[in-house]
N, C-alpha and C positions, 0 to 999 in steps of 0.2 A: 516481368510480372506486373499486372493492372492492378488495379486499385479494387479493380472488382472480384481479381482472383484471389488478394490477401485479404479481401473482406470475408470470398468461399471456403478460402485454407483456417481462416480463425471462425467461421461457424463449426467447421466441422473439427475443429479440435474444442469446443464449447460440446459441442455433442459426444464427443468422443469422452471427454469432461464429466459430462453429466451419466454418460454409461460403466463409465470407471466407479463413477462414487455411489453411483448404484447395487455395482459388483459387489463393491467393498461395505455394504450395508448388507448385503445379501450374506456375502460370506461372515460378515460378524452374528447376523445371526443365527446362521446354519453352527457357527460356533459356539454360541451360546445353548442352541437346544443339545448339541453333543454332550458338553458339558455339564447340563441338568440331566441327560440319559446318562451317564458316566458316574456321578452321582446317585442316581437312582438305582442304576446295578450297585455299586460298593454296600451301600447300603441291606441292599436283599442279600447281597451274600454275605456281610454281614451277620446279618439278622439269622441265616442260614446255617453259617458256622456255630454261633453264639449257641442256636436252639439242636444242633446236633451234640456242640461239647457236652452242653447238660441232659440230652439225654443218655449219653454214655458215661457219662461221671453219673448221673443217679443209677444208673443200670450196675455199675460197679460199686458203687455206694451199697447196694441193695446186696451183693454177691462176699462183697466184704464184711458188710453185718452177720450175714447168714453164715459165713465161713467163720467168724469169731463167736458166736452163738455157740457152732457146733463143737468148737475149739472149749469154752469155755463149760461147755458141758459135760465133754469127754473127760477135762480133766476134775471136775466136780465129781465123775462117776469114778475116776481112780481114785482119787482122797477118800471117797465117800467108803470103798473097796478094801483100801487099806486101812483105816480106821477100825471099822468092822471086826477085819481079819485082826488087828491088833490087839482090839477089844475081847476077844472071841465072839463075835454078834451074828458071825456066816453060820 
């Protein structure tokens, strides 16, 4: 081997060099935007869970009042019934 072929063999491992640490620039930051899209989903679905739980808890919120309402009516019209009937007031 000449002196001019180990001068060709360490260019082209300098090149070869220089296209590795390019790869490796490339793929960090193909990495990095993954990672901020990956983030950015979590987030939305998130955000997506959070705003479906509260609208079924206030939905049932709403279905629970109104069943205790009727609960607490009904039994105000049987006291109210027996009273009455006690009193002689029917």
């Amino acid at each position: 081997m000449t002196s001019q072929d180990i001068l060709k063999a360490l260019a082209q491992l300098n090149e070869a060099t220089a296209e590795l640490r390019q790869t490796i620039k490339q793929a960090h930051a193909a990495r990095k935007d993954l990672s901020a899209t990956i983030k950015d989903q979590r987030d939305a679905i998130s955000k997506a869970i959070e705003e479906e739980t509260e609208r079924q808890v206030g939905a049932l919120s709403d279905e629970v009042r109104e069943a205790m309402k009727t609960a607490v009516t009904e039994t105000m019209s049987r006291f109210e019934a027996d009273w009455r009937l006690k009193l002689g007031l029917s």
